[in-house]
N, CA, C and O of each residue as an XYZ file, in Angstrom:
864
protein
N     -34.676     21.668    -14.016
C     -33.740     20.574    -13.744
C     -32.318     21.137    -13.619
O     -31.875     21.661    -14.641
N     -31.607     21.117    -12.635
C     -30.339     21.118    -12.370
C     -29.302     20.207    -12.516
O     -29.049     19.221    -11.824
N     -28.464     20.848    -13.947
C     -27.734     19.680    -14.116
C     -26.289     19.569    -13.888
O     -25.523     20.480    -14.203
N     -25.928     18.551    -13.386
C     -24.383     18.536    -12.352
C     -23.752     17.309    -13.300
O     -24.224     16.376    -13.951
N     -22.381     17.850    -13.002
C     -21.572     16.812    -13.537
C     -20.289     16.660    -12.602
O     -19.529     17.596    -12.354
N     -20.159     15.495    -12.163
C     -18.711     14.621    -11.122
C     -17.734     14.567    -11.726
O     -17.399     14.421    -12.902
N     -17.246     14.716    -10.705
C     -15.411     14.634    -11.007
C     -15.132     13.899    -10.150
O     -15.696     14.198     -9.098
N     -14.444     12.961    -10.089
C     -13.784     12.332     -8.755
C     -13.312     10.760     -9.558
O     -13.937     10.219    -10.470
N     -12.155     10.306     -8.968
C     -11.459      9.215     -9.813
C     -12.071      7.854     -9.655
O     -11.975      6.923    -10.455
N     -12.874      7.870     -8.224
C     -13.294      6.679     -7.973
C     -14.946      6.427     -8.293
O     -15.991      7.018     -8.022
N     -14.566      5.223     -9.016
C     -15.934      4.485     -9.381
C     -16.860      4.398     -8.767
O     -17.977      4.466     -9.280
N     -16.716      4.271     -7.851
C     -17.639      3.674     -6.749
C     -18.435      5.439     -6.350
O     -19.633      5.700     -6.461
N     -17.426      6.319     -5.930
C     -18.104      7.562     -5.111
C     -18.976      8.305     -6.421
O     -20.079      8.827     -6.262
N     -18.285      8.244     -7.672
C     -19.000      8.369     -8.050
C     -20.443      8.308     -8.465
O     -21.250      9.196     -8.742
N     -20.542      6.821     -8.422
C     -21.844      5.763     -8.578
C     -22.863      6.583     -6.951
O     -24.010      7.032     -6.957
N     -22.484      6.552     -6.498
C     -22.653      7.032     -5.033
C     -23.501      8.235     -5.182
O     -24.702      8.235     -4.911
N     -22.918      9.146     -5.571
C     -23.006     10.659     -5.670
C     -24.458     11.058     -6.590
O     -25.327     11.913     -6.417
N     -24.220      9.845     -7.788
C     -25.612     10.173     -8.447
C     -26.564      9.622     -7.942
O     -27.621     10.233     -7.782
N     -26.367      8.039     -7.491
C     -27.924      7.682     -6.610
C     -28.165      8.791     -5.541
O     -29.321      8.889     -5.129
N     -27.336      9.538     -5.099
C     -28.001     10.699     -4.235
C     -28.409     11.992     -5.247
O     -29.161     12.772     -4.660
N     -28.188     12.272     -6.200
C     -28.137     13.437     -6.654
C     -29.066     13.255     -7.244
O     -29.769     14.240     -7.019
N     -29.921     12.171     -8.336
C     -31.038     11.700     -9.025
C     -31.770     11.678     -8.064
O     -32.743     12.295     -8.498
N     -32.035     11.365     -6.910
C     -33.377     10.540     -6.399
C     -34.512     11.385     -6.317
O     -35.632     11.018     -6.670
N     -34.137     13.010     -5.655
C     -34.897     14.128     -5.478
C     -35.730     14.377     -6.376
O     -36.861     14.779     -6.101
N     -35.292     14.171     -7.657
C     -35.917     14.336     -9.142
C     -35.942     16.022     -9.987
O     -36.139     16.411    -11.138
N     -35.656     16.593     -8.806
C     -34.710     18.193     -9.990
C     -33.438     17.818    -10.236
O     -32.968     18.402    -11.212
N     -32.623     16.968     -9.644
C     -31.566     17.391    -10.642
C     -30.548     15.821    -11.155
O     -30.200     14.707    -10.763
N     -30.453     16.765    -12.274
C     -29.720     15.228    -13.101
C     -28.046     15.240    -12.889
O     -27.547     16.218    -12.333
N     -27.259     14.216    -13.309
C     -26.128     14.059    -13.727
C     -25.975     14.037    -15.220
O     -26.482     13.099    -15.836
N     -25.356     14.934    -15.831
C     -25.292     15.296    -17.110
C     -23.712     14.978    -17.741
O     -23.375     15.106    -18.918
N     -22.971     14.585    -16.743
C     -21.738     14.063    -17.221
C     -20.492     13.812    -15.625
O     -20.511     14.398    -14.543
N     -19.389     12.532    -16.226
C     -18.758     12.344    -15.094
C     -17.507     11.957    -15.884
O     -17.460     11.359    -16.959
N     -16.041     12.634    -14.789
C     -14.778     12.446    -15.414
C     -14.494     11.590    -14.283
O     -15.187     11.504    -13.269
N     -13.484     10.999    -14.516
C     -12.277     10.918    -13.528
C     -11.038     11.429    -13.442
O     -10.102     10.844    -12.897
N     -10.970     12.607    -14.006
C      -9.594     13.648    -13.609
C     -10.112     14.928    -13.971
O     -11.182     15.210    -14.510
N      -9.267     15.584    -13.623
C      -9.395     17.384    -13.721
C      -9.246     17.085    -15.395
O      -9.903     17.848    -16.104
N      -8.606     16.255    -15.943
C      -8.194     16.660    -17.527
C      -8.919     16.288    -18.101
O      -9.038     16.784    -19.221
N     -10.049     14.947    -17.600
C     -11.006     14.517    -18.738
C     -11.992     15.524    -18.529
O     -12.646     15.778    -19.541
N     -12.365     16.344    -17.232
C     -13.556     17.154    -17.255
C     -13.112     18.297    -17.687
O     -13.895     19.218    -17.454
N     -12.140     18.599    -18.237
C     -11.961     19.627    -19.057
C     -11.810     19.561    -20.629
O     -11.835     20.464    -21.465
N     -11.653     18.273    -20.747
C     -11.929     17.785    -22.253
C     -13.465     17.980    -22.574
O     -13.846     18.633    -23.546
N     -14.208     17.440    -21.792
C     -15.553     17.228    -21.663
C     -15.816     18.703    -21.786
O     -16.304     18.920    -22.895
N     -15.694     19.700    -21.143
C     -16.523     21.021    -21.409
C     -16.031     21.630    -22.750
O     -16.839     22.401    -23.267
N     -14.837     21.431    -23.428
C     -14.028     21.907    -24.403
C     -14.617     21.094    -25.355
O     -14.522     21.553    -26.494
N     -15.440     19.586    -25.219
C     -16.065     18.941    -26.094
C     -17.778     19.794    -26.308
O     -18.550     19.713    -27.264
N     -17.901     20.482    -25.162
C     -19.239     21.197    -25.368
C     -20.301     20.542    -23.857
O     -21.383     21.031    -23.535
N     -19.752     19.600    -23.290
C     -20.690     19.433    -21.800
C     -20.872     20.271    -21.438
O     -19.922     21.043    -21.306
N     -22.306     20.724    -21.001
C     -23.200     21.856    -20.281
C     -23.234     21.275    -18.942
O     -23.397     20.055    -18.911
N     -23.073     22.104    -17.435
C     -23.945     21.847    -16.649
C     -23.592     23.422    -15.548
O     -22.904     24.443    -15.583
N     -24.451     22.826    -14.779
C     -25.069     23.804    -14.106
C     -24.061     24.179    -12.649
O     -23.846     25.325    -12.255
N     -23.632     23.153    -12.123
C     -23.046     22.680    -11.192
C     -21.787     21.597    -11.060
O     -22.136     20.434    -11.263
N     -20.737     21.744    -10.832
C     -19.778     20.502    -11.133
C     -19.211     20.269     -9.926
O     -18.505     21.078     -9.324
N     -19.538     19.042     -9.510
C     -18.998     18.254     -7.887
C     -17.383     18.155     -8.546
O     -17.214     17.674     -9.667
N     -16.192     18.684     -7.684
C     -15.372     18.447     -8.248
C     -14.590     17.649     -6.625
O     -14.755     18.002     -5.457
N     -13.844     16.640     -7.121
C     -12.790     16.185     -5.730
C     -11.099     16.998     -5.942
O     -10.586     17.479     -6.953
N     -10.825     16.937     -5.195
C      -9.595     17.743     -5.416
C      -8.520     16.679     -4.961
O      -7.462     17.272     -5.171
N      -8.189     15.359     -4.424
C      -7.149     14.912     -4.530
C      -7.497     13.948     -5.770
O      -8.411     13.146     -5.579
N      -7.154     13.948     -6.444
C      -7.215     13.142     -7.908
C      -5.659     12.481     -8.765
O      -4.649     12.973     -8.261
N      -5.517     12.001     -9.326
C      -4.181     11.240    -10.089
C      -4.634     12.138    -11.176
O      -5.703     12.686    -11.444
N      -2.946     12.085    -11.943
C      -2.863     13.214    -12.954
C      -2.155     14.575    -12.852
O      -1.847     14.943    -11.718
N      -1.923     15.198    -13.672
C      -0.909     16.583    -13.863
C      -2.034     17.925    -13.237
O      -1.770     19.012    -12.723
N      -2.990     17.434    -13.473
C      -3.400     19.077    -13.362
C      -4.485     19.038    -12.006
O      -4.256     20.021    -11.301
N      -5.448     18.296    -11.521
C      -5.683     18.139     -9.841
C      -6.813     19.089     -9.895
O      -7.227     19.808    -10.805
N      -7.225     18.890     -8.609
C      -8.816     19.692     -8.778
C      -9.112     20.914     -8.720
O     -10.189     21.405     -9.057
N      -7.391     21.944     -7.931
C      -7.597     23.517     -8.026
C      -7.503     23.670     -9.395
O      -8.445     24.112    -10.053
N      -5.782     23.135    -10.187
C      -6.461     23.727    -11.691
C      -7.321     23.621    -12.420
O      -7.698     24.568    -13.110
N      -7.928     22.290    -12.465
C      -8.961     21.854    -13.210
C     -10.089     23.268    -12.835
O     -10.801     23.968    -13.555
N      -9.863     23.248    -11.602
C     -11.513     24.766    -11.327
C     -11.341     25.952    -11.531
O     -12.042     26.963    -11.547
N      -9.971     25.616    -11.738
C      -9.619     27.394    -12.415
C      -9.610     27.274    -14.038
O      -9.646     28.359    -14.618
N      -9.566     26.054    -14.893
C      -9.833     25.854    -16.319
C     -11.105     25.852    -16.169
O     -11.420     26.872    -16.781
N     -12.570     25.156    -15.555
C     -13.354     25.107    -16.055
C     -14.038     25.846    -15.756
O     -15.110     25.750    -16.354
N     -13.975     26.737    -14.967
C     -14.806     28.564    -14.635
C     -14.320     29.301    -15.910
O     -15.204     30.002    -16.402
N     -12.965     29.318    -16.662
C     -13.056     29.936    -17.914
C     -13.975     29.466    -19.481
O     -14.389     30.025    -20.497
N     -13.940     27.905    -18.793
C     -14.516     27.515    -20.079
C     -15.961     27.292    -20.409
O     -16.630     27.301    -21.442
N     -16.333     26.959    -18.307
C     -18.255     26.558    -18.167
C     -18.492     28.235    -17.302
O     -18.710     28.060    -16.103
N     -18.481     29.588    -17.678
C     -18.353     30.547    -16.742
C     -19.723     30.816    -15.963
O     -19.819     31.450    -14.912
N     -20.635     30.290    -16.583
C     -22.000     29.986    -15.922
C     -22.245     28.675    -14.755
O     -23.185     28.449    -13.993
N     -20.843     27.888    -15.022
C     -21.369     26.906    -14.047
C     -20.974     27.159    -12.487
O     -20.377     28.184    -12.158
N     -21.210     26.525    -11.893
C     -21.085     26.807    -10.470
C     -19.891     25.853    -10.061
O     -19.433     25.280    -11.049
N     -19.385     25.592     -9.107
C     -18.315     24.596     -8.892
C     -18.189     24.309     -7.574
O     -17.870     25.313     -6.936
N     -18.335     23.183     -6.816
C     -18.417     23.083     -5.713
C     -17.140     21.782     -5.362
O     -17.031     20.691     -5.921
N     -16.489     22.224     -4.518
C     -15.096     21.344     -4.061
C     -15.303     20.231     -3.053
O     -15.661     20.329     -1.879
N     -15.079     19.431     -3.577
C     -14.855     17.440     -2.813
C     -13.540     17.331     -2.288
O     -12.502     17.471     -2.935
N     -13.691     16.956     -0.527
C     -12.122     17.060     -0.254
C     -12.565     15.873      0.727
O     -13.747     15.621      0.959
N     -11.480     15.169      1.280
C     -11.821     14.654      3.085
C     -10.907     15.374      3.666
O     -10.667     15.152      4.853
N     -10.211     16.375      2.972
C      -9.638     17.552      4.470
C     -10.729     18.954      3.972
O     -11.244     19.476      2.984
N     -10.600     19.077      5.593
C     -11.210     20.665      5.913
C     -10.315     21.484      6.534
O     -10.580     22.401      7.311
N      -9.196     21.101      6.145
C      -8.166     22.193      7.265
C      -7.850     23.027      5.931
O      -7.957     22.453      4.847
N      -7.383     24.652      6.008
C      -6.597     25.186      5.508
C      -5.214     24.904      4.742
O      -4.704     24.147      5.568
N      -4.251     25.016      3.685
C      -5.019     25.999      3.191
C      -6.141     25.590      2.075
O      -6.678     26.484      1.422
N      -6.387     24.600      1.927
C      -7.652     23.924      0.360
C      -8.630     24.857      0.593
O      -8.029     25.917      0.418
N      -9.654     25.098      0.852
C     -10.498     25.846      1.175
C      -9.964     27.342      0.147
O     -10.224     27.656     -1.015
N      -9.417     27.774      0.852
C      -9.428     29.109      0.828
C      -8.593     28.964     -1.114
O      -9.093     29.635     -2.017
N      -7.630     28.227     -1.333
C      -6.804     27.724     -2.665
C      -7.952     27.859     -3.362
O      -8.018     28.778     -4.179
N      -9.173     26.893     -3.159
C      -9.877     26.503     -4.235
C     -10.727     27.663     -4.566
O     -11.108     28.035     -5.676
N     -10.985     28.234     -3.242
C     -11.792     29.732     -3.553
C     -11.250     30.100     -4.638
O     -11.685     29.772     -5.742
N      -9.943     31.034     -4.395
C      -9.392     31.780     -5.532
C      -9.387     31.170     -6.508
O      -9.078     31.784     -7.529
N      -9.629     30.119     -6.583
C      -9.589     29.383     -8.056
C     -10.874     29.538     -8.841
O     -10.857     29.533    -10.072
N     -11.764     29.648     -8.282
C     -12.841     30.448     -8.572
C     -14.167     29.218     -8.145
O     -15.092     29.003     -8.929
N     -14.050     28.532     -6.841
C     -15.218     26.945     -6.377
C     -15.798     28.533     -5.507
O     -15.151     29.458     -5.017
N     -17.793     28.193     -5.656
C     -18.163     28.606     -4.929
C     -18.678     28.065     -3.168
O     -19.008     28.617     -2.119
N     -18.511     26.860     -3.614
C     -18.836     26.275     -2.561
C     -17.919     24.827     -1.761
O     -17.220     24.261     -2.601
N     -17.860     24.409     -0.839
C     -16.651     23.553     -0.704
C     -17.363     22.411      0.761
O     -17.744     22.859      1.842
N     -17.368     21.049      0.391
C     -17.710     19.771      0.995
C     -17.106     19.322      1.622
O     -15.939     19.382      1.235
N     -17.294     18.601      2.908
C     -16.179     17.785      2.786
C     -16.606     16.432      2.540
O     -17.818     16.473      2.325
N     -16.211     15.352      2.477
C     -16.827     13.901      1.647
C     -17.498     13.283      3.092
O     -18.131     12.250      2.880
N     -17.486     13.572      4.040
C     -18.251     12.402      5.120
C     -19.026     13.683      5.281
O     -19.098     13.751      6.508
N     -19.668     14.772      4.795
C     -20.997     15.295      4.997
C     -22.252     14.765      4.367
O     -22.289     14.164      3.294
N     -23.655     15.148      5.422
C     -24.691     14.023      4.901
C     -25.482     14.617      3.588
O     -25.619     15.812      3.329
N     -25.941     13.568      2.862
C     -26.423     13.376      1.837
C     -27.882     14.759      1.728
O     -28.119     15.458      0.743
N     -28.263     14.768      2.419
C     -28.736     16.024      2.616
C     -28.456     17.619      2.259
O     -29.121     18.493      1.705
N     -27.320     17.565      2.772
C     -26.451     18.565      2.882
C     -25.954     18.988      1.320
O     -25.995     20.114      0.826
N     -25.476     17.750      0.702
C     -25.225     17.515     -0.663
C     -25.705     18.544     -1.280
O     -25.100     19.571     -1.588
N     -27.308     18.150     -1.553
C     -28.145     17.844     -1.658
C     -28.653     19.978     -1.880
O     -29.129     20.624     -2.814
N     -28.243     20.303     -0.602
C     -28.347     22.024     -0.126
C     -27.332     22.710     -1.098
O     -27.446     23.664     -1.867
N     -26.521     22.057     -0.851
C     -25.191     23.389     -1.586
C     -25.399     22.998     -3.301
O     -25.063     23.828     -4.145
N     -25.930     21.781     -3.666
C     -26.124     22.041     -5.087
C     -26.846     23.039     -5.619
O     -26.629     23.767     -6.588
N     -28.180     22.941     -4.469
C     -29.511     24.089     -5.093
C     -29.208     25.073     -4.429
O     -30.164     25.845     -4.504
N     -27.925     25.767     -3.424
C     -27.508     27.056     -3.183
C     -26.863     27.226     -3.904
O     -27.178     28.280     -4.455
N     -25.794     26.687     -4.448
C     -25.054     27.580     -5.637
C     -25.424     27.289     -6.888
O     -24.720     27.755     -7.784
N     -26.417     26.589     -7.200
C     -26.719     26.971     -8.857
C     -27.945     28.471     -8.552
O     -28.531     29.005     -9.493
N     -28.051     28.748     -7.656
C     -28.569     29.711     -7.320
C     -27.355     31.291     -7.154
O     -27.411     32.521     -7.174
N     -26.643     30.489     -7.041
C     -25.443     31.885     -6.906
C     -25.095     32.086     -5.337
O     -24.264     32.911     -4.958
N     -25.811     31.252     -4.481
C     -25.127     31.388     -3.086
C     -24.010     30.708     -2.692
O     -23.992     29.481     -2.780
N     -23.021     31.355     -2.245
C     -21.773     30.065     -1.426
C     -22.378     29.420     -0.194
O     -23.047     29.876      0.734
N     -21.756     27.764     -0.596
C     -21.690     27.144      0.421
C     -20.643     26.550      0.733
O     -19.844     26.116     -0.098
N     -20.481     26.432      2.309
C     -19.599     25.759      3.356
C     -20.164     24.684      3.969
O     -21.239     24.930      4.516
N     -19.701     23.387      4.055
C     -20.318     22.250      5.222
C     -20.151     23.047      6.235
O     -19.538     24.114      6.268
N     -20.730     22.486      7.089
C     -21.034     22.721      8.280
C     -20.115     22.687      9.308
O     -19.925     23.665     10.031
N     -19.395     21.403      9.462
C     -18.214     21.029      9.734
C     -16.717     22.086      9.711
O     -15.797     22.319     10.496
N     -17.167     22.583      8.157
C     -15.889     23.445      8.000
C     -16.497     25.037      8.358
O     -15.875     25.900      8.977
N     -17.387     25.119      7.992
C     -17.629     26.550      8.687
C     -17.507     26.736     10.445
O     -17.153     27.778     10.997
N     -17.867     25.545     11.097
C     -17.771     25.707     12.458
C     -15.851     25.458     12.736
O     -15.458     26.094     13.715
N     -15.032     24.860     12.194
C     -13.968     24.969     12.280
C     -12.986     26.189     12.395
O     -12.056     26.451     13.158
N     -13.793     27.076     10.918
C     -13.014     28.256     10.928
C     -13.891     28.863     11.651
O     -13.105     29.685     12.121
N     -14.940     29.146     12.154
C     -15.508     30.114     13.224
C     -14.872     30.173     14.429
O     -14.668     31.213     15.055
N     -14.529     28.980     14.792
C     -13.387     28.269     16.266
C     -12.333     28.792     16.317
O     -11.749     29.278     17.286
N     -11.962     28.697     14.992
C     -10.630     29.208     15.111
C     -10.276     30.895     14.791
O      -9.127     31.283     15.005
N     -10.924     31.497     14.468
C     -11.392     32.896     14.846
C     -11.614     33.334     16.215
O     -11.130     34.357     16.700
N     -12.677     32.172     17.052
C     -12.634     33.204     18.300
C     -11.409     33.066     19.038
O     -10.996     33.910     19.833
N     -10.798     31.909     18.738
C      -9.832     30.952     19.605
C      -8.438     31.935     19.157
O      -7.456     31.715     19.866
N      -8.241     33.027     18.023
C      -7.176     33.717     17.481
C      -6.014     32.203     17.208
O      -4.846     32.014     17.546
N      -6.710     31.606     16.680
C      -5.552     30.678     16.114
C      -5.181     30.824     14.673
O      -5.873     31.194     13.725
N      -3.502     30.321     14.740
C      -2.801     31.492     13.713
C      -2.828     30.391     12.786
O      -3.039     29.202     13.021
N      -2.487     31.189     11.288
C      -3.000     30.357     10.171
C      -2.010     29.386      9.952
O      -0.923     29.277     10.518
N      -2.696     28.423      8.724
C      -1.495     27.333      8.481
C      -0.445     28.074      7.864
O      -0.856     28.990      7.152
N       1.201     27.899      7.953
C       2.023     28.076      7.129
C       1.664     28.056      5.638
O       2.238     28.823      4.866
N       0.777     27.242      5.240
C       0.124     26.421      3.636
C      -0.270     28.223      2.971
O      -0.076     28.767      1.884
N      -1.016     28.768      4.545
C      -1.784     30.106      3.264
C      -0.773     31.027      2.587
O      -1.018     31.687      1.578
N       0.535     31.003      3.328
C       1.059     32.198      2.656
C       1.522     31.917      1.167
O       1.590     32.837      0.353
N       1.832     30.628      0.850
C       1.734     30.015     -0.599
C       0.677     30.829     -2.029
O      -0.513     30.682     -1.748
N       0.820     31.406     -3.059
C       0.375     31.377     -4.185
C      -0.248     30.270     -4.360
O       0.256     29.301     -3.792
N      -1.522     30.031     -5.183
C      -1.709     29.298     -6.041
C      -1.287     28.074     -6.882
O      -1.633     26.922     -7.142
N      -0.218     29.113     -7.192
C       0.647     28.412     -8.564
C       1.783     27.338     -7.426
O       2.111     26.163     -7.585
N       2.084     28.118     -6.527
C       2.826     27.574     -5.349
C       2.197     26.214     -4.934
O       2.329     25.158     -5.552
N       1.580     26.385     -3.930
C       0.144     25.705     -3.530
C       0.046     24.024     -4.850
O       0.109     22.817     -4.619
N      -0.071     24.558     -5.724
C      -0.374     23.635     -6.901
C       0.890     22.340     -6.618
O       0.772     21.189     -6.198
N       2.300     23.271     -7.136
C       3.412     22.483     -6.875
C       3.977     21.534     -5.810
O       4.577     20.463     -5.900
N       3.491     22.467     -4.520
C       3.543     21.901     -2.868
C       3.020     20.585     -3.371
O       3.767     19.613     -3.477
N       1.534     20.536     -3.731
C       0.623     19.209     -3.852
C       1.668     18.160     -4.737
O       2.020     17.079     -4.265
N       2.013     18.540     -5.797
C       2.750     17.575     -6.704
C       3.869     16.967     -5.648
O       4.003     15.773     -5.378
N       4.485     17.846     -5.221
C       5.834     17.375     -4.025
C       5.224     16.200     -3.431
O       5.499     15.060     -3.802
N       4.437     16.459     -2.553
C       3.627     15.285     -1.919
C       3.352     14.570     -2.403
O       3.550     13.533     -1.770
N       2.912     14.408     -3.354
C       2.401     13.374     -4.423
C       3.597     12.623     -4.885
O       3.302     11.678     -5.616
N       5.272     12.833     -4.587
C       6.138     12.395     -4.681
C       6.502     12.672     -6.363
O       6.929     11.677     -6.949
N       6.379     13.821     -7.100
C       6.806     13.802     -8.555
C       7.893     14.346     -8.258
O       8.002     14.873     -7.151
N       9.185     14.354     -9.363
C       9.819     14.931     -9.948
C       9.690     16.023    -10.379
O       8.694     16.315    -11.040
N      10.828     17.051    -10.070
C      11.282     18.678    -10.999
C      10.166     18.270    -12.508
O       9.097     18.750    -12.887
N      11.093     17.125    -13.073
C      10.636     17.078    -14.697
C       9.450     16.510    -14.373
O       8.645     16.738    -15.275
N       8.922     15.799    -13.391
C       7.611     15.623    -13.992
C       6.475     16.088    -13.805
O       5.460     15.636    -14.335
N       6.527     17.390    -12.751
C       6.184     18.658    -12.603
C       5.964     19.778    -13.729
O       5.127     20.622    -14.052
N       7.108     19.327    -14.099
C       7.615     20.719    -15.582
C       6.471     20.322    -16.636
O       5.769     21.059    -17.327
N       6.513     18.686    -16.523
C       6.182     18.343    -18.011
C       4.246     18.310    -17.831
O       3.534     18.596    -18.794
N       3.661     17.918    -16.463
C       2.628     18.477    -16.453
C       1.960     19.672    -15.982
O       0.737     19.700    -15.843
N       2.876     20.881    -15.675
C       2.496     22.208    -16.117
C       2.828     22.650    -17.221
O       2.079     23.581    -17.515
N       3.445     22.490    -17.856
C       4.225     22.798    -19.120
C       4.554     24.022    -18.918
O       3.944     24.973    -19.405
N       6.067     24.152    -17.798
C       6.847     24.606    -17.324
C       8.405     24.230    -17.854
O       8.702     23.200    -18.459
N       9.042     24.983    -17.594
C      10.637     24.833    -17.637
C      10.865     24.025    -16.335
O       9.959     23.812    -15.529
N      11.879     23.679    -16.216
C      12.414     22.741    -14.958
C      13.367     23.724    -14.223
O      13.548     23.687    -13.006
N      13.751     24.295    -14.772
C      14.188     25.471    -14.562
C      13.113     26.548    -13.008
O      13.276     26.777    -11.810
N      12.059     26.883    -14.117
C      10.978     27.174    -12.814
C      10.575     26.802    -12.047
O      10.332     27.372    -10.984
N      10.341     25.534    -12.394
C       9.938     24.584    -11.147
C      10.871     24.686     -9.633
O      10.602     24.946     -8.460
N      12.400     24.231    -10.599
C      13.211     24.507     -9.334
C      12.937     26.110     -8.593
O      12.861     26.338     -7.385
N      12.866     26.716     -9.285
C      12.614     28.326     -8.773
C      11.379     28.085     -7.702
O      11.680     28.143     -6.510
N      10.205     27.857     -8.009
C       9.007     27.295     -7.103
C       9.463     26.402     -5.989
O       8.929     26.612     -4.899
N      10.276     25.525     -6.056
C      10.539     24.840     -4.880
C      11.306     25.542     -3.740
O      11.068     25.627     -2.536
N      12.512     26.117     -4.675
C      13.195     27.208     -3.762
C      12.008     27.958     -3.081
O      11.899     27.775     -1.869
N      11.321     28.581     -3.544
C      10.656     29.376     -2.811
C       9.913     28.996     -1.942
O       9.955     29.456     -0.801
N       8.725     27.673     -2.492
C       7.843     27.188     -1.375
C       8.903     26.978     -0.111
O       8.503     27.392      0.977
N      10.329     26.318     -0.168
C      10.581     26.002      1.079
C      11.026     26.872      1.871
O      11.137     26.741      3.090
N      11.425     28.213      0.946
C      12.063     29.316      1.919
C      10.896     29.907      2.776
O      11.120     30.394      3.884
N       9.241     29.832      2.055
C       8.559     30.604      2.672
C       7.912     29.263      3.959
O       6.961     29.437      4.721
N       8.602     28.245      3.873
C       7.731     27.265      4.727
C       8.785     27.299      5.935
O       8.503     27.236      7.132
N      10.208     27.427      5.300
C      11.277     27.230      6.436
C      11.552     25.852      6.571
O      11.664     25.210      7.615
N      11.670     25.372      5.117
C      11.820     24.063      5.427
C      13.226     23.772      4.487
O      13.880     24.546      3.788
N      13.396     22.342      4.774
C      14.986     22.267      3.943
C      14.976     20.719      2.948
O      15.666     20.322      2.009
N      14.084     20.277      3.543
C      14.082     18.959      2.775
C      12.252     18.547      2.041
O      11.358     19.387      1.935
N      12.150     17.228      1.685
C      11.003     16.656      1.217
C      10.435     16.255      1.867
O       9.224     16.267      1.650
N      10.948     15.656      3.058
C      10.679     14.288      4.549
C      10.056     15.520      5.265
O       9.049     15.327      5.945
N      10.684     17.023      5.144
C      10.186     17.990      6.395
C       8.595     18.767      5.669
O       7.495     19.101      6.109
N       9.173     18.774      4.586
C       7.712     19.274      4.167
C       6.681     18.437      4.096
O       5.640     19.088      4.008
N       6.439     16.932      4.095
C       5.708     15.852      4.426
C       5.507     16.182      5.653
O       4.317     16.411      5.870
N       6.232     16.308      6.609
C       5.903     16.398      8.413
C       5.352     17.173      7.990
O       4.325     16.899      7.369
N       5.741     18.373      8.118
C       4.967     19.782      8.260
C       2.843     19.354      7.597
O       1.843     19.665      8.245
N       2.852     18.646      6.268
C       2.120     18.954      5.791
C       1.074     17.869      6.838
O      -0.100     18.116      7.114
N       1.763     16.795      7.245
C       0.628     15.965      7.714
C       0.515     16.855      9.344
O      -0.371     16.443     10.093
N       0.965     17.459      9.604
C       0.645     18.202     10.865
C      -0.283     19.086     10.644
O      -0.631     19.476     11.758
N      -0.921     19.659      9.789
C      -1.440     21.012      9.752
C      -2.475     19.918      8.578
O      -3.154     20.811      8.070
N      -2.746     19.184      8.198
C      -3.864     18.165      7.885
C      -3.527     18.332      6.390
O      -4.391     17.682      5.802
N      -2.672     18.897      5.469
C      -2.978     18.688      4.474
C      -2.822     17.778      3.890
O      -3.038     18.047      2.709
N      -2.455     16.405      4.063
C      -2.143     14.828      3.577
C      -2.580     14.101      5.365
O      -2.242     14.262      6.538
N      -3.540     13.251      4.526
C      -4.055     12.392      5.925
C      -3.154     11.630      6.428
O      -3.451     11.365      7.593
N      -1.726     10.922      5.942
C      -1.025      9.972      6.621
C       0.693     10.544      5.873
O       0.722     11.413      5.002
N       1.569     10.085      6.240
C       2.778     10.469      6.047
C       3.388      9.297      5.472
O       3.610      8.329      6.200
N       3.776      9.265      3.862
C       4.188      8.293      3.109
C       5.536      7.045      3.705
O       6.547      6.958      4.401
N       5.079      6.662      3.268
C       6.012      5.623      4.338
C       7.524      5.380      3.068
O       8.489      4.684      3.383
């Protein structure tokens, strides 16, 4: 029995995810958060599983790259597979280094699901389909990367909060950072983006897909 545990904020996808994930009958749902912070409470409480569906746009301080870079230290046997509805760069490649072996995107079929659970509790990476034929395209096509990759991590992390419309301090206060650094991180994300404002890094980001619509 393969046992998986959800992450994702909404009720409903959740509910969703296990009538697909039960029906097969190898593998169970053994636990479900709705933030990167409760599913890291949950493994720090002692939740076992095998596999963890994680979504990566989520409410909250810490979001679905850190959350997968806390719970590969804490579940190092589990596998981790990334929930997005973008497939553009840079998420993909972010969540890699964060240590997800495998990465979804949410309108892939139930089937498919279904594959990358029992490939990576096996130890194989998986890619939808969707996103592997994307970046194959864009390989033969020599199309040049998003601005997003040359970002760090830790960078990367902050970019997301920007968008998300937080504050220096309320950045600081859910990394448990200085404000101080933070500002240092912003300086930098925008020097390396070439950008000068908040409104431009919103354009920029909904151009290159990383936010589906541009906050009004």
């Amino acid at each position: 029995m393969i046992r998986v545990m959800i992450v994702d904020d909404h009720q409903l996808v959740r509910a969703g995810l296990r009538s697909i994930i039960e029906t097969p009958g190898d593998l169970a749902v053994v636990g479900e958060a709705d933030s990167g912070e409760q599913a890291v409470s949950l493994a720090q409480e002692g939740l076992d599983a095998d596999v963890v569906l994680m979504d990566l746009n989520m409410p909250g301080g810490m979001g679905g790259i850190e959350a997968t870079r806390r719970l590969c230290r804490l579940l190092p046997k589990a596998r981790i597979v990334a929930l997005s509805a973008l497939s553009d760069e840079p998420l993909p490649t972010q969540v890699h280094d964060a240590g997800a072996i495998g990465y979804l995107t949410k309108g892939c079929p139930a089937r498919e699901l279904l594959d990358a659970i029992r490939a990576v509790q096996r130890g194989l990476p998986y890619v939808d389909a969707r996103l592997a034929q994307k970046r194959m395209v864009a390989g033969w096509r020599g199309t040049k990367e998003t601005p997003f990759a040359d970002l760090s991590a830790r960078e990367m992390q902050v970019t997301l909060m920007i968008l998300d419309g937080r504050r220096n301090h309320e950045i600081a206060e859910c990394l448990s950072l200085s404000q101080k650094t933070v500002s240092t991180y912003r300086q930098r994300i925008f020097e390396k983006l070439h950008l000068s404002t908040d409104v431009e890094l919103t354009r920029l980001a909904y151009r290159h897909g990383l936010i589906q619509e541009v906050a009004q």
